[in-house]
C-alpha positions as CSV (number, residue, x, y, z in Angstrom):
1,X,-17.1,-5.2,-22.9
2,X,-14.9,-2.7,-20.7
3,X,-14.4,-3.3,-16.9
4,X,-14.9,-0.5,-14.4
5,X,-14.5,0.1,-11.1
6,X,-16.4,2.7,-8.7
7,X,-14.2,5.0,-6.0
8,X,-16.7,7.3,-4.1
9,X,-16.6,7.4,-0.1
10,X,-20.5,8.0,-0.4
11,X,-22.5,4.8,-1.0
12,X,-25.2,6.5,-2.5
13,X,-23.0,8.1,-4.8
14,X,-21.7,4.4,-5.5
15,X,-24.9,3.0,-6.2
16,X,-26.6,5.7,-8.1
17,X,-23.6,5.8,-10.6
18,X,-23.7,1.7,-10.6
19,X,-27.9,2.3,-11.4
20,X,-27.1,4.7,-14.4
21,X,-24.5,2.4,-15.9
22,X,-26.3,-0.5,-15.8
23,X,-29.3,1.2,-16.9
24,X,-27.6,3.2,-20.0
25,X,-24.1,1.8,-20.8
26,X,-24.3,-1.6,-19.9
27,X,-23.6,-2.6,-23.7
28,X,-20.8,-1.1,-23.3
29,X,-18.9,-1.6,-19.6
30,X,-19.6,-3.5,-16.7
31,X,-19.0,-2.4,-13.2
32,X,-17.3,-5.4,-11.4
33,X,-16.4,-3.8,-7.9
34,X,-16.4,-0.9,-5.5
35,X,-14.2,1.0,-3.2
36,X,-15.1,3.3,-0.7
37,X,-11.5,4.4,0.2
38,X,-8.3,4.7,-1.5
39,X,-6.5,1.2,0.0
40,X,-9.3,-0.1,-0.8
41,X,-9.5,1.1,-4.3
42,X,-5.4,0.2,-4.6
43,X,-6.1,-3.8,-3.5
44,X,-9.1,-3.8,-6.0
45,X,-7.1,-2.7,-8.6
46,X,-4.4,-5.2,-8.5
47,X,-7.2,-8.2,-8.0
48,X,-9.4,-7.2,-10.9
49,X,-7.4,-4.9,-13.2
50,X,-10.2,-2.8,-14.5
51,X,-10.3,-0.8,-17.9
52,X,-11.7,1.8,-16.1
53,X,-12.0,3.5,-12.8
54,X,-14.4,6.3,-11.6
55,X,-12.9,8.0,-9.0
56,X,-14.3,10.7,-6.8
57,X,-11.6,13.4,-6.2
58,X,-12.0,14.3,-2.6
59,X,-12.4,11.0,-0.1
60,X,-12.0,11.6,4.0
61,X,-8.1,10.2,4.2
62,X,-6.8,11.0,0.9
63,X,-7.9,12.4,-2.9
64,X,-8.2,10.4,-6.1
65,X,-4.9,11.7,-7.3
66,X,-2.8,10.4,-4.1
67,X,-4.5,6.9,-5.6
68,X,-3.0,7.5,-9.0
69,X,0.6,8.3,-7.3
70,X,0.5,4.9,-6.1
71,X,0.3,3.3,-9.9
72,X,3.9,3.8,-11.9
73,X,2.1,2.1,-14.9
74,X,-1.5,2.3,-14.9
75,X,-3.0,0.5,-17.1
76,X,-6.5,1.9,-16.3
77,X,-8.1,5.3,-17.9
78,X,-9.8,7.2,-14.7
79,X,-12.9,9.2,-15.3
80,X,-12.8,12.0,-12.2
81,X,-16.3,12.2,-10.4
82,X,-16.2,15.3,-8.1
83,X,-18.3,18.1,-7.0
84,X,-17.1,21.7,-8.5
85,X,-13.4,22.0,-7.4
86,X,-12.5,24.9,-9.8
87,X,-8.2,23.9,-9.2
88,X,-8.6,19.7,-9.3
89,X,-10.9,20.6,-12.1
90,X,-8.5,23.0,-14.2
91,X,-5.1,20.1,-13.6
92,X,-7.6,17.5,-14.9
93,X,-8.8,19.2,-18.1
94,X,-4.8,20.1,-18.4
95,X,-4.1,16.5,-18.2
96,X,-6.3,15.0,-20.9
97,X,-8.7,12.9,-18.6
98,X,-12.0,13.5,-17.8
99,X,-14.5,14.3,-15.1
100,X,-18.0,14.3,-14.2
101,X,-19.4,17.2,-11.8
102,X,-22.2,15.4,-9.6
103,X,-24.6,15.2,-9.9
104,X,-23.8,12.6,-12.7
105,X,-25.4,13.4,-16.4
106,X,-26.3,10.9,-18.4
107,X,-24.9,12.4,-21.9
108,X,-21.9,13.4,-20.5
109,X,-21.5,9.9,-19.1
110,X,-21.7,8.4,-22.3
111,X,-19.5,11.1,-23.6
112,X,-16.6,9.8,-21.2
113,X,-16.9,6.7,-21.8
114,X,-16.5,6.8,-25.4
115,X,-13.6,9.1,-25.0
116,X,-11.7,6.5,-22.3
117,X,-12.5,3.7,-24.8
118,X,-10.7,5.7,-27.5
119,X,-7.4,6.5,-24.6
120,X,-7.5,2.5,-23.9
121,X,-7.0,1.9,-27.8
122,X,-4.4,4.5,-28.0
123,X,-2.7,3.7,-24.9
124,X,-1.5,6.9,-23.5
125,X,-2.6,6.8,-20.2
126,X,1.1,7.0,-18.3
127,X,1.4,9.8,-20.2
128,X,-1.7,11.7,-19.2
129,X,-1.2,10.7,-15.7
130,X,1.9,12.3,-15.3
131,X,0.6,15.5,-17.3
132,X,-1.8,15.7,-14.5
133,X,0.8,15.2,-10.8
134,X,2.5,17.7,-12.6
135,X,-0.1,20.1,-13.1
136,X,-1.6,19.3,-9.5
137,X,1.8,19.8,-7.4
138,X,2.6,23.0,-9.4
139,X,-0.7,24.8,-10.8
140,X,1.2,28.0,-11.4
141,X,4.1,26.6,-13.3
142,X,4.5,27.9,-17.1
143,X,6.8,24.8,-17.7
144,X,3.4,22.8,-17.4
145,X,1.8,21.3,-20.5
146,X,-1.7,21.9,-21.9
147,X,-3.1,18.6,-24.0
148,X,-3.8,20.5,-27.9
149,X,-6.3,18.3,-29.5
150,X,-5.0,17.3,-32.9
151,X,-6.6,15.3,-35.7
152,X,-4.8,11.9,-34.3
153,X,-4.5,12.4,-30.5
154,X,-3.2,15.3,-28.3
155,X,0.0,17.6,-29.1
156,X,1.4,18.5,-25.5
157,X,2.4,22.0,-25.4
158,X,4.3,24.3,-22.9
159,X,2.4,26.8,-21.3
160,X,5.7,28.8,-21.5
161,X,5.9,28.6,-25.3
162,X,2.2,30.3,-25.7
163,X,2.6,33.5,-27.5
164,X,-1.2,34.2,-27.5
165,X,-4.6,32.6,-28.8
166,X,-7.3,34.0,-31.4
167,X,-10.5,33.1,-31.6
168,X,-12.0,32.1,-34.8
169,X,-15.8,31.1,-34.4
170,X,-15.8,27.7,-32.6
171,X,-11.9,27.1,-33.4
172,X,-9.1,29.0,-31.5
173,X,-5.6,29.6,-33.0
174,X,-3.1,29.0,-30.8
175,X,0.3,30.6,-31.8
176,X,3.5,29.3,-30.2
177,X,7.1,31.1,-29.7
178,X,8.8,28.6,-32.8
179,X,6.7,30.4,-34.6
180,X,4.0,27.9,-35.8
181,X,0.7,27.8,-35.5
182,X,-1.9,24.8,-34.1
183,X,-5.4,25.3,-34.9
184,X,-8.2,23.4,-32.6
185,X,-11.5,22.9,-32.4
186,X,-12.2,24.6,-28.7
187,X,-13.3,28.0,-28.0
188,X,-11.4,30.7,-26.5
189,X,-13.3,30.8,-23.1
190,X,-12.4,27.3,-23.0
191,X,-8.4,28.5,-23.1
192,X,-8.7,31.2,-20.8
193,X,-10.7,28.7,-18.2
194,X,-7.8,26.9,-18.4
195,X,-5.4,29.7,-18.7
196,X,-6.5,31.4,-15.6
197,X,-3.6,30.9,-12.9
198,X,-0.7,31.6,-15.7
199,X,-1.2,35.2,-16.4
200,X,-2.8,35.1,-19.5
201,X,-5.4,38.1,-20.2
202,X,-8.0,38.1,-22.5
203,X,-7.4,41.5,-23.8
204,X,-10.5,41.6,-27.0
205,X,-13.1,38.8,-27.3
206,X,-10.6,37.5,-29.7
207,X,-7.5,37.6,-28.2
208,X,-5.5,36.0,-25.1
209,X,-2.2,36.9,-24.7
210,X,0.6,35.7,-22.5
211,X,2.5,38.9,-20.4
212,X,6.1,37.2,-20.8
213,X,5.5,37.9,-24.5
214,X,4.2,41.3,-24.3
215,X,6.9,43.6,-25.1
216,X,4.9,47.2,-25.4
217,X,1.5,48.8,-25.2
218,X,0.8,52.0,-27.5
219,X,-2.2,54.0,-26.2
220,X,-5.4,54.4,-27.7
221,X,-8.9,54.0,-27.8
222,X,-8.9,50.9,-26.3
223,X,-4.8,50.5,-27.4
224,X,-2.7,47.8,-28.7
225,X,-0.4,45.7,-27.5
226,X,2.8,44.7,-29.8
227,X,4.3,40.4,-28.9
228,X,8.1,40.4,-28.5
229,X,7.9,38.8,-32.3
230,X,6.7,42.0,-33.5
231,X,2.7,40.9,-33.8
232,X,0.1,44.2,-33.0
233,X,-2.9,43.3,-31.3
234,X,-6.0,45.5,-30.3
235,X,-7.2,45.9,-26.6
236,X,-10.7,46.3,-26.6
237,X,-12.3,49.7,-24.9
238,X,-14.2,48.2,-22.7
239,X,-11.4,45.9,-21.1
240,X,-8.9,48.6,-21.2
241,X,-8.8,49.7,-17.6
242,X,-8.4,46.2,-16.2
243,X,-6.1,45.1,-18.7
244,X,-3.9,47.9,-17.6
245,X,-4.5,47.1,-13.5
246,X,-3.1,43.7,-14.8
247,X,-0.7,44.8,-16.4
248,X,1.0,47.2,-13.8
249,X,1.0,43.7,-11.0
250,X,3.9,42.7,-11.9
């Protein structure tokens, strides 16, 4: 049985989360206190050292990630309960962690859950942490790291060393500047979501491509653009014109 913690300002946020917990999970995890504040939630997590802690992202004097700054060596997962927050949302999905838009779903409850379990057995939660100040102090920074979800865990790549992605049904193809190639099971509207504030274009439904590594365009139809490591790629017609208003704000 896992231990969790609720941080929500909002008591009725509090106790409807507590009601769907106890009413779906409770084979599972146990809630054993509550914070309405982030001191609060800081003495409650040295006195009961949960597994888990929901915490809502925005609170009256302070967020949930100024909570998290406050731990050098969690040793708690966090599942993020928020209302849509389209930046806090993009730096957690770059961090690893996960999050629950309110109001709360019951699938994707159990979804989270069974994902933090599976972080708790690997242990890897410093390390997802950090991922995620890092991403929330600089959200434009290239030097950032997106979480690649590999067979055994996550691969943490530079944004920086993304050449460009392809999409291949339900799999994208992510291709990176040492010349390899990781291959996960995400589509490419998920990438360019999380691509959005690091000048990525999706320049054909199958193709997003990083400017850095763009080293010509060759007019056409729709045209092509050509990678600084020599790869040709097609623009589609139809995104042409704002491909090439991109492409021109430098």
């Amino acid at each position: 049985m896992y231990k969790a913690i609720i941080v929500d300002d909002e008591n009725r946020s509090v106790e409807t989360l507590s009601s769907i917990i106890y009413l779906f999970c409770s084979s599972e995890i146990e809630v054993i206190g509550t914070a309405n504040s982030i001191q609060e939630a800081y003495q409650l997590i040295q006195e009961k050292s949960p597994d888990i802690v929901f915490l809502d992202v925005e609170m009256p004097h302070g967020s949930g990630f100024d909570l998290l700054e406050k731990f050098t060596n969690p040793k708690f997962e966090v599942i993020f309960t928020t209302g849509f927050d389209h930046y806090a949302v993009t730096a957690i999905k770059f961090s690893a962690l996960d999050y629950l838009l309110k109001p709360i779903n019951i699938e994707e409850l159990k979804q989270a859950i069974g994902k933090a379990k599976e972080r708790i057995e690997k242990k890897n939660s410093q390390q997802n942490f950090d991922h995620l100040i890092q991403n929330l102090r600089n959200p434009r920074d290239k030097s950032n790291k997106i979480p690649l979800p590999i067979l055994n865990g996550f691969q943490f790549v530079p944004v920086n060393n993304i050449i460009y992605c392809e999409a291949d049904e339900d799999y994208t193809h992510i291709y990176l500047n040492d010349n390899s190639k990781i291959t996960v099971s995400k589509s490419i509207k998920d990438f360019e979501d999380l691509l959005a504030n690091y000048d990525f274009f999706r320049i054909h439904h199958s193709f997003l491509v990083n400017r850095d590594y763009i080293k010509r365009y060759t007019k056409g139809e729709g045209g092509t653009i050509t990678t600084e490591q020599g790869t040709e790629l097609p623009v589609s017609r139809r995104r042409k014109s704002e491909f090439l208003e991109w492409l021109s704000n430098i």
